[in-house]
N, C-alpha and C positions, 0 to 999 in steps of 0.2 A: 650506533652513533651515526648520524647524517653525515657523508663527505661534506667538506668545507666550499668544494668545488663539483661544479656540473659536469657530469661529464662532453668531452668534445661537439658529439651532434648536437646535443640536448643545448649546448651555448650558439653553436651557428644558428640554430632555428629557434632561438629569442634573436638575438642580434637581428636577424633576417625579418623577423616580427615588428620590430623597432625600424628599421628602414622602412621596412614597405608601408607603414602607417608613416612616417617622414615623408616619404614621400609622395603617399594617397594626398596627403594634407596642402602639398603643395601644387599637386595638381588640381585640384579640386578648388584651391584661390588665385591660384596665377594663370591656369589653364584655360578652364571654363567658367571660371570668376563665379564658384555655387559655395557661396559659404552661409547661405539661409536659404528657408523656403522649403518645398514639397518633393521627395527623391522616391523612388523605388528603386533597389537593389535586386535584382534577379541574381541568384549563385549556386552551382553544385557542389558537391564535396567529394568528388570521384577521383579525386587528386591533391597530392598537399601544397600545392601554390593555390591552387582556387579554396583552399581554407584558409591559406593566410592573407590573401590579397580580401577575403569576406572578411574576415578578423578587422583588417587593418578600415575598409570603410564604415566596420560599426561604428569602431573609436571614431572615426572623424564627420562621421553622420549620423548623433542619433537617436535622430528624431525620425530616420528616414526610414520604409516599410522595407523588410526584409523577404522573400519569397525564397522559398525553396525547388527548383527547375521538377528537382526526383517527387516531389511531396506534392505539385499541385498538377493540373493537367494544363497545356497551352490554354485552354478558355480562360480557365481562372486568373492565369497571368494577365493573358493579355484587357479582361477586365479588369483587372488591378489599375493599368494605364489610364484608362476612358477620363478621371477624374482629372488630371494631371492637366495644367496647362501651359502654353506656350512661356518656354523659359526655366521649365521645371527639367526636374533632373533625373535620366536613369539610367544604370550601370548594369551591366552584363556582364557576369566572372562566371568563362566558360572552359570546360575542361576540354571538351571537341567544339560543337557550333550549335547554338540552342535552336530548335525548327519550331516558330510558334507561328508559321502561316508561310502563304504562296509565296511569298517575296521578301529578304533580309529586313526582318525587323528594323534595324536603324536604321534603314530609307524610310520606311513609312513613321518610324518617330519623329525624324527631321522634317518629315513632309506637315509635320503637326507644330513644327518649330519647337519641338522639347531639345536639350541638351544631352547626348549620350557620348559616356564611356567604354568602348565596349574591349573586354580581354578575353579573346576567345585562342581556342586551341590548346589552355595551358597545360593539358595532359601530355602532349607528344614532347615536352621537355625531360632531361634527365634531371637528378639532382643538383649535379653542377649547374645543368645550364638555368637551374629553376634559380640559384642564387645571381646569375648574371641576371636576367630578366629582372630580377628587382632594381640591381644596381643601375638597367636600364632605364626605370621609372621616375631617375632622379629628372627633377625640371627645375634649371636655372635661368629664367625668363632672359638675363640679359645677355647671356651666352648663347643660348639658341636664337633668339630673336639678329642678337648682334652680327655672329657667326652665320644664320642664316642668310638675312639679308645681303651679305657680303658675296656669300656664295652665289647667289640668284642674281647679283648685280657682275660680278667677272663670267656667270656661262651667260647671261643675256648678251654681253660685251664681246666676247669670244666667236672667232671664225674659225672654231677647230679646237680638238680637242686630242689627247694621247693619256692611253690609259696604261700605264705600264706597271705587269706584272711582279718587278722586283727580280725576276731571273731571266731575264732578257727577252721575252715576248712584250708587243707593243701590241694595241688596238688604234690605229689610227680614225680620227671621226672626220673629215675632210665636208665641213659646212657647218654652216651656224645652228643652231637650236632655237629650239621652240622657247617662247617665256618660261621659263624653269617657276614651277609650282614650290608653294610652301605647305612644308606640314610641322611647323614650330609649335603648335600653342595660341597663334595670336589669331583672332578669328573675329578682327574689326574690320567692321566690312561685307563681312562672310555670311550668305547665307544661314549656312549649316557650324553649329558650335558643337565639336569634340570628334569622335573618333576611334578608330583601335591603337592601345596605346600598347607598348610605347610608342612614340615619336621622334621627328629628328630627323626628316627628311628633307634634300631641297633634289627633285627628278624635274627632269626633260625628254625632250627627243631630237635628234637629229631633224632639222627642216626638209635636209631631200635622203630621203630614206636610204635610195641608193648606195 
């Protein structure tokens, strides 16, 4: 007789199945605003987050060309692209870092004005940290955008900064910062549209390094 219940792993890695397609889905219309049109999907399977994050963009793309990184050689990928145009969409789910020529593929995509996603490294996670990574991929436009901005508006504003470690060590920043950079989502304006996700950044520097 079949249990009535899955067992434990066997329920986290559907649940996890379920988000990470939630939130492919959300990235992929809030994010880089690719909810029609022409995609290529590059992905390994040398690890189980880069099978489930492939799972989750079939479901929410698919109409769009699937490659296998192990199964074809960099030529055939990268003619996979050549058809593709400006605006078009391609994702990379990578378990270390795909090498399809001299120089990071997503620069010379961007250079072409295509849209990419790219999740590279996902082998060096543990199990747990593979279930955080998902929960990482949630995107709620007006929280990041909202929160973002706010951030980026108090350190442009700011003549100093103190980073305090919770057990009594302090980093003191003694000078203003650079325009603190965004990396939310919103990419009006922006040359280049997408990125290695996740996201959720607002970085700067120090003006006088010293």
């Amino acid at each position: 007789m079949e249990p009535l219940v899955s067992e434990p792993a066997e329920v986290m890695v559907a649940e996890r199945r379920v988000l990470a397609e939630r939130h492919v889905r959300d990235i992929l219309t809030h994010a880089v605003a690719h909810t029609q049109g022409p995609a290529v999907v590059v992905f390994d399977e040398r690890c189980a987050l880069a099978c489930t994050l492939a799972e989750a963009y079939r479901a929410c793309l698919p109409g769009a060309q699937f490659l296998s990184f192990d199964a074809l050689g960099p030529e055939q990928i990268l003619a996979s692209f050549a058809p593709l145009l400006a605006g078009d969409l391609v994702v990379l789910i990578q378990s270390s870092s795909f090498r399809l020529g001299e120089f990071r593929i997503r620069v010379e995509l961007f250079k072409r004005g295509l849209k990419v996603i790219e999740h590279p490294h996902l082998g060096r996670m543990s199990e747990a940290e593979s279930a955080i990574y998902v929960d990482a991929l949630a995107y709620d436009p007006a929280y990041y955008r909202g929160v973002g901005g706010e951030l980026k508006r108090r350190i442009d504003a700011a003549s100093g900064a103190v980073v305090d470690s919770g057990n009594g060590a302090r980093l003191h920043y003694e000078s203003r910062f650079e325009p603190a950079k965004l990396n939310v989502g919103d990419y009006t304006g922006m040359v280049n549209v997408g990125g290695q996700f996740p996201i959720g950044e607002v970085f700067t520097e120090p003006v006088d390094l010293t």
